[in-house]
C-alpha positions, 0 to 999 in steps of 0.5 A: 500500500505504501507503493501506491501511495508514494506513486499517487504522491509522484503523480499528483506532484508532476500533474501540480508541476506541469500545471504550474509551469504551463500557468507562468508562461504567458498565453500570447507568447510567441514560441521562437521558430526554428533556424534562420535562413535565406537572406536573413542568415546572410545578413546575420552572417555579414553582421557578426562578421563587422562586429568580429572586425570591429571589436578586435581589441576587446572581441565579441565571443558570444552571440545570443541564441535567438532574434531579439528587440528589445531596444524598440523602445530605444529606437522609439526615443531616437526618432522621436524628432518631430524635424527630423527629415531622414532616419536611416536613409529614409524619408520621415514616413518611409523610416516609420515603415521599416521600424513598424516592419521590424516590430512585425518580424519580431514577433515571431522570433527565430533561434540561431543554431550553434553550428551556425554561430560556430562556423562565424567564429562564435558560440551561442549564450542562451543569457543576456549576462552583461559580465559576458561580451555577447551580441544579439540581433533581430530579425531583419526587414527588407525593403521591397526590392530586397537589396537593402536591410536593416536590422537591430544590434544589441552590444552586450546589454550596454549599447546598440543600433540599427544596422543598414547593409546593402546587397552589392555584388551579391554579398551584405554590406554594411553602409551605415548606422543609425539610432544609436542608444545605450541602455540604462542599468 
């Protein structure tokens, strides 16, 4: 009887559990989808690749397991000048498009697979440490013609901005940054 007993203690506590859990995990998350590919893993790749050039003293080990935009509200503040004509390389209303376009991926975040951080030259952290120098990206929106991208980099919890490549004899390029921001601790 002690048998019984014990299993039916194990067997209410995993149901207890599983009901727990499944009540903390809120009902419009979004699950991230599996793999990047395509041009927006060209474009993540070409990314890594300027910030691995760029942090040569100091380097960037670690890339962060899945798109990220948490800085929305950072880039909000930073084209928030009502005088402001362009904002990335784009006209007033043309850049509230592509950040409105940005928010829209986002939502439907994408995890990073580890061979392919590896074949950068990376690693994948699954936490925003800021004792560890990581790196993460959003997802990527393209304008219509799909030779210009832009996307949100994320250096390490402190910094950021959103990045313009161009496609140029079919290879991603970074032209520019805009909308720089540092984030509050």
């Amino acid at each position: 009887m002690k048998t019984f007993s014990i299993r039916g203690r194990f067997r209410f506590a995993r149901v207890f559990s599983i009901l727990f859990v499944s009540a903390l995990i809120p009902v419009n998350a979004v699950a991230p989808q599996h793999g990047v590919a395509g041009d927006e893993l060209e474009v993540w790749n070409a990314m890594a690749g300027v910030i691995a050039r760029e942090n040569t003293a100091r380097p960037f080990k670690l890339w962060f397991f899945r798109s990220d935009f948490t800085a929305a509200p950072f880039i909000a503040t930073a084209m928030d000048d009502p005088d402001r004509e362009e904002f990335c390389g784009l006209s007033g209303p043309d850049s509230q498009a592509m950040i409105a376009q940005l928010k829209a991926a986002n939502a439907s975040p994408v995890l990073l697979d580890s061979k392919t951080a590896e074949a950068a030259g990376f690693r994948l952290v699954r936490e925003k440490n800021p004792v560890l120098r990581y790196f993460a990206l959003s997802r990527v929106a393209f304008n219509p013609a799909g030779d210009s991208a832009w996307l949100s980099v994320e250096l390490n919890s402190e910094r950021g901005s959103i990045a313009r490549l161009e496609k140029v004899e079919g290879e991603w390029k970074l032209t520019s940054r805009c909308a720089g921001w540092y984030m509050p601790r």
